[in-house]
PyMOL Python script that loads the backbone (N, CA, C, O; Angstrom):
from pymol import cmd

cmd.read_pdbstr("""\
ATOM      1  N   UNK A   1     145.494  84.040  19.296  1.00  0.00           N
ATOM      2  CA  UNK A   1     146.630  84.110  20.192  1.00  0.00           C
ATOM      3  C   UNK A   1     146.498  85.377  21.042  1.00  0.00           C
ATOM      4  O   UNK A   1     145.825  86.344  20.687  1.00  0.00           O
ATOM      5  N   UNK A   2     147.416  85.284  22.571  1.00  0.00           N
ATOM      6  CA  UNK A   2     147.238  86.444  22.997  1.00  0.00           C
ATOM      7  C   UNK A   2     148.479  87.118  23.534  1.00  0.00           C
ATOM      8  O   UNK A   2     149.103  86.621  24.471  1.00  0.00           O
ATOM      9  N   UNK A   3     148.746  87.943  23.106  1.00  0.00           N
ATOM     10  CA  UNK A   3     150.052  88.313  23.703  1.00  0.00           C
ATOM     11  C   UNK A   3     150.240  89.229  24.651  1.00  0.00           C
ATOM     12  O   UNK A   3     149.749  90.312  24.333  1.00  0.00           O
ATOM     13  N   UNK A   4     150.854  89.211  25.877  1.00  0.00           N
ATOM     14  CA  UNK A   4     150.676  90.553  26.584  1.00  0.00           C
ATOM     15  C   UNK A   4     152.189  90.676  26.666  1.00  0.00           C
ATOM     16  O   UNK A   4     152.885  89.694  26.406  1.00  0.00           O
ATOM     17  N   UNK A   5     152.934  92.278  27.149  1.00  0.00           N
ATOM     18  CA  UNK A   5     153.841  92.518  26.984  1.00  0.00           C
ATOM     19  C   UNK A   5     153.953  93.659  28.257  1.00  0.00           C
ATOM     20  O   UNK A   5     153.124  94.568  28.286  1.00  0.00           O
ATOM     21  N   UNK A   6     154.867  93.581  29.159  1.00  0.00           N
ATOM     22  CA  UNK A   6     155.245  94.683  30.080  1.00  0.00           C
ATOM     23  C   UNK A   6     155.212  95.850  29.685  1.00  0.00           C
ATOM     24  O   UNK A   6     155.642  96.134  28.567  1.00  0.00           O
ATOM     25  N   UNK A   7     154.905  96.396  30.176  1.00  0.00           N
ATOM     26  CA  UNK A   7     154.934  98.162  29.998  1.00  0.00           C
ATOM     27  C   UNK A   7     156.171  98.424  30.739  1.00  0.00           C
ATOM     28  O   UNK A   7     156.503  99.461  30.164  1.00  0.00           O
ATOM     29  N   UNK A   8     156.855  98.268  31.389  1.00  0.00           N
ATOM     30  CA  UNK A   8     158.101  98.225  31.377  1.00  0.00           C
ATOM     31  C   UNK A   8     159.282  97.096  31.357  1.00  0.00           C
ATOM     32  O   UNK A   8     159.469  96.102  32.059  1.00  0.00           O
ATOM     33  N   UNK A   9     159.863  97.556  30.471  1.00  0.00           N
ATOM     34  CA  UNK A   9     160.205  96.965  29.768  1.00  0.00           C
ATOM     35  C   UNK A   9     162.014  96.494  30.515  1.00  0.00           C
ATOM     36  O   UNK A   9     162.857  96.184  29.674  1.00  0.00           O
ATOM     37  N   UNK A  10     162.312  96.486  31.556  1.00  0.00           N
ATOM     38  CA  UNK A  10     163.173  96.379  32.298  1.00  0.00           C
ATOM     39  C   UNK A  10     162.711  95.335  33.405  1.00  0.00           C
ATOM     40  O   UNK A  10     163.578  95.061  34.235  1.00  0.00           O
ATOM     41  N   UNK A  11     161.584  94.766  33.532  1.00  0.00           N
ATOM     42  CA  UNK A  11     160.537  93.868  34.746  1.00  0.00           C
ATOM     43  C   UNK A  11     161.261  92.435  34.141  1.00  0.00           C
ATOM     44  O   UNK A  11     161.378  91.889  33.044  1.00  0.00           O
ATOM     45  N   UNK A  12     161.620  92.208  35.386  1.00  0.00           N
ATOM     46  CA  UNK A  12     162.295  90.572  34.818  1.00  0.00           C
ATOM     47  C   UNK A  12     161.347  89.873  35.769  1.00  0.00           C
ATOM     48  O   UNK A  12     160.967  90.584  36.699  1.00  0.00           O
ATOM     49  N   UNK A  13     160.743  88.265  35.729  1.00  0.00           N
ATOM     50  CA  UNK A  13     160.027  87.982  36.739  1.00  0.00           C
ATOM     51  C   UNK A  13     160.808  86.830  37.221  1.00  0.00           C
ATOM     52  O   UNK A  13     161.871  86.595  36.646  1.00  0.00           O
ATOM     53  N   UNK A  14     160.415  86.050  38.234  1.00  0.00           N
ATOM     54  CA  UNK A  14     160.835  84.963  39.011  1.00  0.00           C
ATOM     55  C   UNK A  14     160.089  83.391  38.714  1.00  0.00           C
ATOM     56  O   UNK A  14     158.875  83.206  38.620  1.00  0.00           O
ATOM     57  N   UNK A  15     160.807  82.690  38.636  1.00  0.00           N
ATOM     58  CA  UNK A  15     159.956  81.283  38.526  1.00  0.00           C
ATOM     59  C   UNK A  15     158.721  81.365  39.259  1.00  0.00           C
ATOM     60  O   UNK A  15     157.719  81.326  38.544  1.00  0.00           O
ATOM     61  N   UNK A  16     158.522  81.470  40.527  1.00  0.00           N
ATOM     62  CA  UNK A  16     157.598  81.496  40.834  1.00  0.00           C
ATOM     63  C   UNK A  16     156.222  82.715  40.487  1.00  0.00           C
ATOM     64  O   UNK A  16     155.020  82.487  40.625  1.00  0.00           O
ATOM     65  N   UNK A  17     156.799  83.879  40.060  1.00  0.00           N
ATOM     66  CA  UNK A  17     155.744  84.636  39.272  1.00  0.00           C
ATOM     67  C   UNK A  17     155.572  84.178  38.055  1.00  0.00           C
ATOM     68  O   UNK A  17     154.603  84.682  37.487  1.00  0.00           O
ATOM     69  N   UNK A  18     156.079  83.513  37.535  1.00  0.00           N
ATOM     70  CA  UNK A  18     155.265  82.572  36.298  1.00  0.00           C
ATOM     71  C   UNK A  18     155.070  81.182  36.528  1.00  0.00           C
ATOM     72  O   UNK A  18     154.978  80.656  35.419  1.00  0.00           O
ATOM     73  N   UNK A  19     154.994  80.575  37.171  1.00  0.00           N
ATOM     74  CA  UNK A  19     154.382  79.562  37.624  1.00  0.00           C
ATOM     75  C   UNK A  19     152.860  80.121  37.917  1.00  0.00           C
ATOM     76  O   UNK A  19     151.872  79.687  37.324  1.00  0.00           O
ATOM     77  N   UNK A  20     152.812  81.410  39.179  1.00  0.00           N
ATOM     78  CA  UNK A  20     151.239  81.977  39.369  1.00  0.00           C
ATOM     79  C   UNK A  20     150.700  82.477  38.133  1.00  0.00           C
ATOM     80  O   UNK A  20     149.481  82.517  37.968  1.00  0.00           O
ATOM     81  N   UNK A  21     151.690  82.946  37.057  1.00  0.00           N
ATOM     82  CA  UNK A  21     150.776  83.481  35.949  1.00  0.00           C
ATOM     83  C   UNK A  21     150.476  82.105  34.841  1.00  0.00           C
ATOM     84  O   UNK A  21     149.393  82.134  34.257  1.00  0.00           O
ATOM     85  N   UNK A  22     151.210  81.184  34.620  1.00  0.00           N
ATOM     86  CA  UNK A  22     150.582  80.345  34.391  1.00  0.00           C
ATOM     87  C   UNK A  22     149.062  79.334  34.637  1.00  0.00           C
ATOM     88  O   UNK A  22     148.268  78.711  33.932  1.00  0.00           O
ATOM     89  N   UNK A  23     149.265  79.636  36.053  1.00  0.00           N
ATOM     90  CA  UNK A  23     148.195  78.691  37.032  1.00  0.00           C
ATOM     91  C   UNK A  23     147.003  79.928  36.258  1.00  0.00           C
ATOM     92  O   UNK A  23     146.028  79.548  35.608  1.00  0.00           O
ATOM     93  N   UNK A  24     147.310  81.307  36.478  1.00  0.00           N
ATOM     94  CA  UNK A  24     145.668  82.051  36.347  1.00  0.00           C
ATOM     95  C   UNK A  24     145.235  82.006  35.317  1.00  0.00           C
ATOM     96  O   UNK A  24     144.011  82.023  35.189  1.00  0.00           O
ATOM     97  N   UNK A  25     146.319  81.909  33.885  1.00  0.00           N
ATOM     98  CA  UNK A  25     145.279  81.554  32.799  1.00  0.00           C
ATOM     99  C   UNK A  25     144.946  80.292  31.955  1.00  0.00           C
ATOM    100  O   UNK A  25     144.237  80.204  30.953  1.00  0.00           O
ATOM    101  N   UNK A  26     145.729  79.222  32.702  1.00  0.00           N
ATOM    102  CA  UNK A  26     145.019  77.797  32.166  1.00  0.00           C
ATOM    103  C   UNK A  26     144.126  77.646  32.858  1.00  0.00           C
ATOM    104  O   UNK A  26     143.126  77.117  32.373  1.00  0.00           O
ATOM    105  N   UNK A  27     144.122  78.080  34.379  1.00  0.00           N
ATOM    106  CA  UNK A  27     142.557  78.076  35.103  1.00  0.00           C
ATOM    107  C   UNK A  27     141.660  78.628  34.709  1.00  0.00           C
ATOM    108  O   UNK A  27     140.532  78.137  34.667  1.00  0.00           O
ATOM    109  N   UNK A  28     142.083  80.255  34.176  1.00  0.00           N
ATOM    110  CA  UNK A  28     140.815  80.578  33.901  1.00  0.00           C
ATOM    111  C   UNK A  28     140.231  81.280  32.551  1.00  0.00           C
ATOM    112  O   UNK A  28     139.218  81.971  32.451  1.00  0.00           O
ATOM    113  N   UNK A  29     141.296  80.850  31.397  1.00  0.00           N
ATOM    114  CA  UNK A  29     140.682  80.899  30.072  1.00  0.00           C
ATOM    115  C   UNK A  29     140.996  79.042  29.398  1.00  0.00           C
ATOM    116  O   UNK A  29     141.781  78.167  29.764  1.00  0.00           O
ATOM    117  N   UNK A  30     140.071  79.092  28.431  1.00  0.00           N
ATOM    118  CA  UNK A  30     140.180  77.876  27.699  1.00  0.00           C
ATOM    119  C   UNK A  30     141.793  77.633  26.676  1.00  0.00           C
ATOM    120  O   UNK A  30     142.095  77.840  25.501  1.00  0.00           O
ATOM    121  N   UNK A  31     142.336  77.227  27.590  1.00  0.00           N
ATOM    122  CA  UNK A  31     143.718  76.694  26.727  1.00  0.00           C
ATOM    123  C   UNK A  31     144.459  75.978  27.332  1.00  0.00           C
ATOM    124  O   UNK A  31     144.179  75.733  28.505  1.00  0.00           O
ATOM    125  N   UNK A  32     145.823  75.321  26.651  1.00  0.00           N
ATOM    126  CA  UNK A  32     145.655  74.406  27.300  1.00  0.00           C
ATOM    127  C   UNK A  32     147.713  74.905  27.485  1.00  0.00           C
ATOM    128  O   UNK A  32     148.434  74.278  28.261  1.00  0.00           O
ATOM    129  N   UNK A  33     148.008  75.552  27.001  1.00  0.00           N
ATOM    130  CA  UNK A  33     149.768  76.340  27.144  1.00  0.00           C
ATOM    131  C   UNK A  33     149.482  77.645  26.977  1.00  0.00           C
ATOM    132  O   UNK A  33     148.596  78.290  26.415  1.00  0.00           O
ATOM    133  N   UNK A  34     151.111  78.029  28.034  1.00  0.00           N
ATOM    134  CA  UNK A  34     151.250  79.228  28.144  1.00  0.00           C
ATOM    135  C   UNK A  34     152.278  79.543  28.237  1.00  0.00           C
ATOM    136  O   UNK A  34     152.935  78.875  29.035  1.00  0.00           O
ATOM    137  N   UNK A  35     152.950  80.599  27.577  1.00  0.00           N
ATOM    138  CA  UNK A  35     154.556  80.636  27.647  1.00  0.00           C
ATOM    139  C   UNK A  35     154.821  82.155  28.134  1.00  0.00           C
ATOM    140  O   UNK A  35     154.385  83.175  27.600  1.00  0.00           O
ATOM    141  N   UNK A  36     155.530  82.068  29.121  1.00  0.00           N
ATOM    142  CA  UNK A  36     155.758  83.328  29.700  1.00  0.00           C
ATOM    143  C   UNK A  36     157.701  83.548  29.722  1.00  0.00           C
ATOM    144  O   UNK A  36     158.520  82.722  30.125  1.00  0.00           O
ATOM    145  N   UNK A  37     157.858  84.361  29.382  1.00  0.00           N
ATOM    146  CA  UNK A  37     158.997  85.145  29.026  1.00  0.00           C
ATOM    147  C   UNK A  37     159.396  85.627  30.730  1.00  0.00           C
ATOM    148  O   UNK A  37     158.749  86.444  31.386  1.00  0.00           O
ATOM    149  N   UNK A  38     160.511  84.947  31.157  1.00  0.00           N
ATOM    150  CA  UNK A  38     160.643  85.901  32.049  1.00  0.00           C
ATOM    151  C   UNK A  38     161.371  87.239  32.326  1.00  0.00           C
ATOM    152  O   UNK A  38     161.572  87.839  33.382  1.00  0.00           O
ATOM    153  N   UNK A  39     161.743  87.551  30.884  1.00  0.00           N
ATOM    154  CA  UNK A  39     162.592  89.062  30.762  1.00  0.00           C
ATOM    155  C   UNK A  39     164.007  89.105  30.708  1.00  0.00           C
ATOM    156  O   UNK A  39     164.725  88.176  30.337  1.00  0.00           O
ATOM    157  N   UNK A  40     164.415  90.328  31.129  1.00  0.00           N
ATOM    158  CA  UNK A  40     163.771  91.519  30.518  1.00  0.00           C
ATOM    159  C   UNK A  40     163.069  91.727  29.412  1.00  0.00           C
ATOM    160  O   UNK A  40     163.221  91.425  28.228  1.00  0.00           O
ATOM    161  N   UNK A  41     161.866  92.594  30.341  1.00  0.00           N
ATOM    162  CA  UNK A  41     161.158  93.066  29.292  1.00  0.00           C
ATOM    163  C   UNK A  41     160.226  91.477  29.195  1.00  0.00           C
ATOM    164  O   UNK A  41     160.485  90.734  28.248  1.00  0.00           O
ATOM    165  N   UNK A  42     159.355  91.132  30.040  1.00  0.00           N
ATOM    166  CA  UNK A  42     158.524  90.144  30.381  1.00  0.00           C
ATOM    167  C   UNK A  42     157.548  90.247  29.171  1.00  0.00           C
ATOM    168  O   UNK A  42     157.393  91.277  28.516  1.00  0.00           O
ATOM    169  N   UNK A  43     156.830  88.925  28.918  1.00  0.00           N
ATOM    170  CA  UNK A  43     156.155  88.504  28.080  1.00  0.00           C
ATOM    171  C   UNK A  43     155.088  87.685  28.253  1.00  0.00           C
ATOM    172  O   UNK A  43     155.638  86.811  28.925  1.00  0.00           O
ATOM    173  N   UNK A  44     153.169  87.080  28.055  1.00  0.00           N
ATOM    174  CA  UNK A  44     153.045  86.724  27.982  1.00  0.00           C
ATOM    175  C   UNK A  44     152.292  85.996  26.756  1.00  0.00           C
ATOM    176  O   UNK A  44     151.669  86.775  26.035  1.00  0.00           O
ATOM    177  N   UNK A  45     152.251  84.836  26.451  1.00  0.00           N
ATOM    178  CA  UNK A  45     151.900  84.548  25.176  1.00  0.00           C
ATOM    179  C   UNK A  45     150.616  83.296  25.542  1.00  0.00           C
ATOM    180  O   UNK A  45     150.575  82.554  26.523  1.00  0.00           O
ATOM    181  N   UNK A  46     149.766  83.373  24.535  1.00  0.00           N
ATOM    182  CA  UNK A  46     149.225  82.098  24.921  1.00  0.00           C
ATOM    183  C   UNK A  46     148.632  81.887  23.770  1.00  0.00           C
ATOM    184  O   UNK A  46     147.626  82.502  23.416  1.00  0.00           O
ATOM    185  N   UNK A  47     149.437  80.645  22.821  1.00  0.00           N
ATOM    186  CA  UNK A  47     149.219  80.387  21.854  1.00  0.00           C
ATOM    187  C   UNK A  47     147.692  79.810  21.308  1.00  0.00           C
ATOM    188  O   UNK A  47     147.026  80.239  20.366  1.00  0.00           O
ATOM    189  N   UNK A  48     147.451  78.924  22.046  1.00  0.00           N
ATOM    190  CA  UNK A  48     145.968  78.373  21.302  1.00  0.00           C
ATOM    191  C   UNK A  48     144.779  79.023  21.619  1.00  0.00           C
ATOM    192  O   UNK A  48     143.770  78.602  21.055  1.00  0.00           O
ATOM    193  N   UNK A  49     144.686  79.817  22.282  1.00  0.00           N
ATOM    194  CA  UNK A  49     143.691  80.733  22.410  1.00  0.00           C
ATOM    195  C   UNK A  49     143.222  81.466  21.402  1.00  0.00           C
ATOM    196  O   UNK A  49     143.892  82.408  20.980  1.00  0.00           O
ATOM    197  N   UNK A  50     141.692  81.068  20.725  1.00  0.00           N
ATOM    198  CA  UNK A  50     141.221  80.957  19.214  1.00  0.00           C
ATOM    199  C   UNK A  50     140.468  82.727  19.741  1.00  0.00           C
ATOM    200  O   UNK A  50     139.954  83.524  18.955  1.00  0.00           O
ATOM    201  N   UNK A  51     140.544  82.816  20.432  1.00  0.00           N
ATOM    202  CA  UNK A  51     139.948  84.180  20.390  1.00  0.00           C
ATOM    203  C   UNK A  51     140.942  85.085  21.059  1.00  0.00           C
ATOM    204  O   UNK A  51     141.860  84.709  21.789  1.00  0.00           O
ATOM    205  N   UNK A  52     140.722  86.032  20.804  1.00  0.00           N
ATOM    206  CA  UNK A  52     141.315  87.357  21.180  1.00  0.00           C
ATOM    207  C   UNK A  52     141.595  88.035  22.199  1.00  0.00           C
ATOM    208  O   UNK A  52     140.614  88.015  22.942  1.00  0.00           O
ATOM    209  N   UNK A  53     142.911  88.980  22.883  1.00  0.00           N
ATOM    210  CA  UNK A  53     142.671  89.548  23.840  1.00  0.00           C
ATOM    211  C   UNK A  53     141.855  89.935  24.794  1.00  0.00           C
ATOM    212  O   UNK A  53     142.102  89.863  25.998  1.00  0.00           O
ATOM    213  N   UNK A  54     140.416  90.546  24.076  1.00  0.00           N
ATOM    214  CA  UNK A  54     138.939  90.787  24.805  1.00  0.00           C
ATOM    215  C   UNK A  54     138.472  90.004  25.501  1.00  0.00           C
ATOM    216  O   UNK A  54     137.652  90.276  26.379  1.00  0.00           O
ATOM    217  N   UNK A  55     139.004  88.615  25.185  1.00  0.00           N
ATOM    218  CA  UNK A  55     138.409  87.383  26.713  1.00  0.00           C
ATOM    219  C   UNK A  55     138.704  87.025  28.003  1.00  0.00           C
ATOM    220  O   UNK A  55     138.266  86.245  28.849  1.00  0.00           O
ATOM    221  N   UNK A  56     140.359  88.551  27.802  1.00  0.00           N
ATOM    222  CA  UNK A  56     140.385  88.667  29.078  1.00  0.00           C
ATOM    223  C   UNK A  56     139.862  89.860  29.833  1.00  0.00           C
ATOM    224  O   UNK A  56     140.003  91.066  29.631  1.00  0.00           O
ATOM    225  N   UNK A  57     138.936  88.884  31.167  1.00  0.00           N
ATOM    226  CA  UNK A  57     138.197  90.075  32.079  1.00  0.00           C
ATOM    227  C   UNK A  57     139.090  91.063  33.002  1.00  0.00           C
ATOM    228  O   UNK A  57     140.252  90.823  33.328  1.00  0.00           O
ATOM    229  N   UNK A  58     138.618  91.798  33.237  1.00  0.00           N
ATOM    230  CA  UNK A  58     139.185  92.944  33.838  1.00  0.00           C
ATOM    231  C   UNK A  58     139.711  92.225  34.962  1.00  0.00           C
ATOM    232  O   UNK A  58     140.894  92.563  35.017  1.00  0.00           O
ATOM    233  N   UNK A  59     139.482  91.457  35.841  1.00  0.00           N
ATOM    234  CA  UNK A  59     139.492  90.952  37.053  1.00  0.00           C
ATOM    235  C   UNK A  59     141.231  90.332  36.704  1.00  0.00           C
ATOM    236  O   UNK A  59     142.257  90.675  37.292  1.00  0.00           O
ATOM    237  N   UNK A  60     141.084  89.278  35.493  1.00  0.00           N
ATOM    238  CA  UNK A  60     142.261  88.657  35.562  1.00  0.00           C
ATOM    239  C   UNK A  60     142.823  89.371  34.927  1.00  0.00           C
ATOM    240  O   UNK A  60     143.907  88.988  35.367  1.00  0.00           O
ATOM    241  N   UNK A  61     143.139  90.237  34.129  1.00  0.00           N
ATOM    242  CA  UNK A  61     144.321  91.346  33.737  1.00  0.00           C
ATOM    243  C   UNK A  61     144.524  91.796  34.742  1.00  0.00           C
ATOM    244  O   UNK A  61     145.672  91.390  34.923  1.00  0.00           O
ATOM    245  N   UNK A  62     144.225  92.485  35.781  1.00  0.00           N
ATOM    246  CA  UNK A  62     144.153  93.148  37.086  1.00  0.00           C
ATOM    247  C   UNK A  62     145.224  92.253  37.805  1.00  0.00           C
ATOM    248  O   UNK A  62     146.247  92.745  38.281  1.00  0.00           O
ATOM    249  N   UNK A  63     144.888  90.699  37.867  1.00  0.00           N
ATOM    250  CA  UNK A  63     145.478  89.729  38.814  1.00  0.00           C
ATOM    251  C   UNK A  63     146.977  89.702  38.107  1.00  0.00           C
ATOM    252  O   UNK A  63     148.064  90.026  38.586  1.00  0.00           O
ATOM    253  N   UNK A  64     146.664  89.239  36.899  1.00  0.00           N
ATOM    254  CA  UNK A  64     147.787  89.210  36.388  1.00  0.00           C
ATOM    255  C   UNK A  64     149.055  90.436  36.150  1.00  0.00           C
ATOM    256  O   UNK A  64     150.252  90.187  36.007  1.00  0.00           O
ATOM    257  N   UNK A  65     148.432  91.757  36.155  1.00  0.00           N
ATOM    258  CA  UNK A  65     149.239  93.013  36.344  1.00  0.00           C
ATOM    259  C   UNK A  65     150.090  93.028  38.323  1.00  0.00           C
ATOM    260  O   UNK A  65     151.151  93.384  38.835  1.00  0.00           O
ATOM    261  N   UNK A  66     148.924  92.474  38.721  1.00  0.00           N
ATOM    262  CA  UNK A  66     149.513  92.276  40.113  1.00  0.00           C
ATOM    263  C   UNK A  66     150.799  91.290  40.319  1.00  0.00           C
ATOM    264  O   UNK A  66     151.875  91.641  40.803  1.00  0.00           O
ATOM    265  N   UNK A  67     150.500  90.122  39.901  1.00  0.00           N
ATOM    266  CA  UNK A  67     151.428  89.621  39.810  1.00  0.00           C
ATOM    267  C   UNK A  67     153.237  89.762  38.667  1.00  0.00           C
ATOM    268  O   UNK A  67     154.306  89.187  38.875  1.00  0.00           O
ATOM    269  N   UNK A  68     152.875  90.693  37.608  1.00  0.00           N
ATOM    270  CA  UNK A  68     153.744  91.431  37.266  1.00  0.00           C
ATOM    271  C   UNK A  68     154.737  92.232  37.735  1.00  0.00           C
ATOM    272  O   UNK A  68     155.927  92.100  37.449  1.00  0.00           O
ATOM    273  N   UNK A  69     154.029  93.492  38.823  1.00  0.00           N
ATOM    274  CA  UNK A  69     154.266  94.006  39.241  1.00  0.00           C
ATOM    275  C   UNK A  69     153.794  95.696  38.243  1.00  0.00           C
ATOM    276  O   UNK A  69     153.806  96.764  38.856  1.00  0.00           O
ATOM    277  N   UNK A  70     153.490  95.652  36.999  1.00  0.00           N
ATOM    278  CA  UNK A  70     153.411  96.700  35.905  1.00  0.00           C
ATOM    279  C   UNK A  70     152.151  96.390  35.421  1.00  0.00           C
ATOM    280  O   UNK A  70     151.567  95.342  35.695  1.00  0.00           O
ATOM    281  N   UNK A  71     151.445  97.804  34.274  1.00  0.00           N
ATOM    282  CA  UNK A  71     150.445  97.315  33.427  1.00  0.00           C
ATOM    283  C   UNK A  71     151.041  96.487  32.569  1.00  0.00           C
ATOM    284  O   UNK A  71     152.249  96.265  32.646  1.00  0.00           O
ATOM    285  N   UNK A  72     150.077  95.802  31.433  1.00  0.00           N
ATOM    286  CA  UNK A  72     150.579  95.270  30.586  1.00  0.00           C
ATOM    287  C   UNK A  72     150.126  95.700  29.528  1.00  0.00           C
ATOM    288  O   UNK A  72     149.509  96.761  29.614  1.00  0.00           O
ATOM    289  N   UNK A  73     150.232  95.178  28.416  1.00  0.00           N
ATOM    290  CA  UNK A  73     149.860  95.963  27.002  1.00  0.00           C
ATOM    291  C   UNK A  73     149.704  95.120  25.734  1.00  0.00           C
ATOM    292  O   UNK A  73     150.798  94.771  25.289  1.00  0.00           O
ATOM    293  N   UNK A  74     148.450  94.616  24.897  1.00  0.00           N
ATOM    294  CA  UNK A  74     148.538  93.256  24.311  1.00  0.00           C
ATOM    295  C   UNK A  74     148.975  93.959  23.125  1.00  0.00           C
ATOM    296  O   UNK A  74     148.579  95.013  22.626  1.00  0.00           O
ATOM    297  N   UNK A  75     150.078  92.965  22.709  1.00  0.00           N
ATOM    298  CA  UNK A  75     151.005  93.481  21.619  1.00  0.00           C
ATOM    299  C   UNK A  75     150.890  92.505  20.109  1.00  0.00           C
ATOM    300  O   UNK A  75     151.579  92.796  19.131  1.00  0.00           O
TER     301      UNK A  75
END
""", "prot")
cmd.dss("prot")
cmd.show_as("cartoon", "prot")
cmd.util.cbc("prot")
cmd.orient("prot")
């Protein structure tokens, strides 16, 4: 499983910023759900993902912090 968690912890997001954070990691890790918290205090989770945080590349943590608006922090 992978969990990421706002670094701040006050970041609420919008349907449509989890709709894009959805789209980036069923596109681009192997799974097939993703449940994103839209806050306070934002969340992402992605349950069937048999491996670990480390499979995500710098590129899409990056994308995905962008689309946050904050770092994130796997919790």
């Amino acid at each position: 499983m992978i969990r990421l968690v706002a670094q701040d912890d006050t970041v609420e997001l919008s349907e449509e910023q989890a709709s894009k954070i959805t789209f980036w990691l069923l596109e681009f890790l192997p799974a097939r759900t993703c449940e994103v918290s839209v806050g306070p205090g934002a969340a992402i989770v992605v349950p069937d993902q048999d491996r670990g945080p480390e499979y995500l590349t710098p590129g899409l943590l990056s994308q995905l912090e962008a689309l946050v608006g904050c770092a994130l922090r796997v919790s």
